[in-house]
N, C-alpha and C positions, 0 to 999 in steps of 0.2 A: 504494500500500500504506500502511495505518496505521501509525504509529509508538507505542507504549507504551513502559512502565518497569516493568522485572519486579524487583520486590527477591529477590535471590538471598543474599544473608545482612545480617548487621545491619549492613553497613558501608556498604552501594554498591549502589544500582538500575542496572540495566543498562537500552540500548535494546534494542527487537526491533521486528520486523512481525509484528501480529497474523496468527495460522493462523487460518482459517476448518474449525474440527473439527465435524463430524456424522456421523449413522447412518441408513443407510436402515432400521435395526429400530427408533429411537427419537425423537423430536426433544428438542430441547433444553428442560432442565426438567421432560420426561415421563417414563412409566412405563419399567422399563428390560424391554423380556418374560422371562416365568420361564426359556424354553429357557435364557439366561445367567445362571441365579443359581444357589444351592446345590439348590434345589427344581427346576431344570431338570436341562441336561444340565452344568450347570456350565462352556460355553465361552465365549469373547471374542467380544466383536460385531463385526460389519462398521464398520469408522470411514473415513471418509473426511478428508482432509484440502485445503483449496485456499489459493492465496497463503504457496505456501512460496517462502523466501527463494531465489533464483539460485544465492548462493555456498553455498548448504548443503549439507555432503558427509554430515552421518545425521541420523535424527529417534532420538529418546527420547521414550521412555512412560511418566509415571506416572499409576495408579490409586489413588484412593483415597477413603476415609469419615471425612469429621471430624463427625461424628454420633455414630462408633462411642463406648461407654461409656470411661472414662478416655485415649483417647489416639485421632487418627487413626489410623484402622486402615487398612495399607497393602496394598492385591488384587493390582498387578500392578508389576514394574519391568522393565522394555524398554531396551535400549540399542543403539548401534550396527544401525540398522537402515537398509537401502540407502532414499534419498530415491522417495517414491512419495506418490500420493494415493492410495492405498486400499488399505484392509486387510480380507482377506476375513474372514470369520467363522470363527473359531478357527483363524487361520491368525496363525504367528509369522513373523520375521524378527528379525536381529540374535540377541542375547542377554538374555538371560534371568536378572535378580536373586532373590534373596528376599523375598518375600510374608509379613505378619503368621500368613500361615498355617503359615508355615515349610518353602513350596516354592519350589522355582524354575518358578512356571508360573504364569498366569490362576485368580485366587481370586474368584468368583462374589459378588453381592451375598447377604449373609444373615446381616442387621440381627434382634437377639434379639429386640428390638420397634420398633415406630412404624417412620412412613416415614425412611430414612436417602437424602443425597445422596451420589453416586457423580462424583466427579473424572476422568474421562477428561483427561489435562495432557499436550501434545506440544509438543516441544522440538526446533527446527530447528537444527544445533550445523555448528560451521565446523570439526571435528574429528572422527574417531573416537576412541573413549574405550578405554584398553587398564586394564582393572576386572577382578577375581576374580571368579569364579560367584558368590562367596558376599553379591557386592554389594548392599547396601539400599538403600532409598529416601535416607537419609541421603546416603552414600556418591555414591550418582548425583549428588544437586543440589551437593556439593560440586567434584566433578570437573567439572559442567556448566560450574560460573562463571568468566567469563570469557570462554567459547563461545558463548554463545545468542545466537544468531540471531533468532528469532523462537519466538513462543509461542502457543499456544492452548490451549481447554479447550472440552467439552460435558460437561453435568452431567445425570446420569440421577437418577432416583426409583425406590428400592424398598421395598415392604413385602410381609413373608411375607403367603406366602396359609394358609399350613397352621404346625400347631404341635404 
């Protein structure tokens, strides 16, 4: 297994082993299909995950767009999710934070213009995380550090087809 350094805040890179994260609906860098964006059916894709850690008792999920206009715009926050390689297609585990959208659930790509990248980021943690519903993106990478195990990410591509 690889070894990196994930900076989890400004003080301190942590080790991990690299997750090997993919989708049987996209490949890496590619288009991400409309069924998952706001112009679809607006669900989560199939992710697959390999080369998770041994000692990892959950994975975390974040999604996200740092394309989006003024700030990373955050889709999804996942936490406390039983260790698995695959995730079916709008299919949850674990818990569930707040989204930029102001839900607690899978917020679809739908970028106002141009192509935006979509952050698919899985986080192999040697802990379960005890967080409020009302947990952000924020909030999650804080409680992570410390934890991470191992890291990955697949990056999708979307732009509207309609306007």
């Amino acid at each position: 297994m690889s070894t990196h350094h994930l900076r989890t805040d400004a003080s301190r890179a942590e080790s991990y082993h690299v997750i090997e994260v993919s989708s049987p609906a996209f490949a890496d860098q590619g288009m991400i299909p409309v069924v998952y964006t706001c112009e679809g059916r607006d669900i989560s894709p199939p992710l697959d995950f390999k080369h998770i850690p041994n000692e990892a008792v959950t994975l975390a999920l974040i999604m996200d767009d740092p394309d989006a206009p003024g700030k990373t715009w955050v889709h999804w926050v996942l936490w406390n999710i039983p260790v698995t390689h695959h995730l079916k297609e709008n299919e949850v585990h674990g818990e569930q934070g707040m989204n930029d959208f102001g839900r607690k659930s899978y917020g679809g790509p739908c970028p106002p213009s141009g192509t935006h990248r979509y952050f698919f980021k899985v986080y192999a943690l040697s802990c379960t995380l005890n967080l409020p519903a009302e947990t952000t993106k924020h909030t999650l990478e804080k409680a992570m550090a410390g934890h991470i195990l191992g890291y990955g990410e697949l990056i999708g591509l979307y732009k509207r087809q309609q306007k």
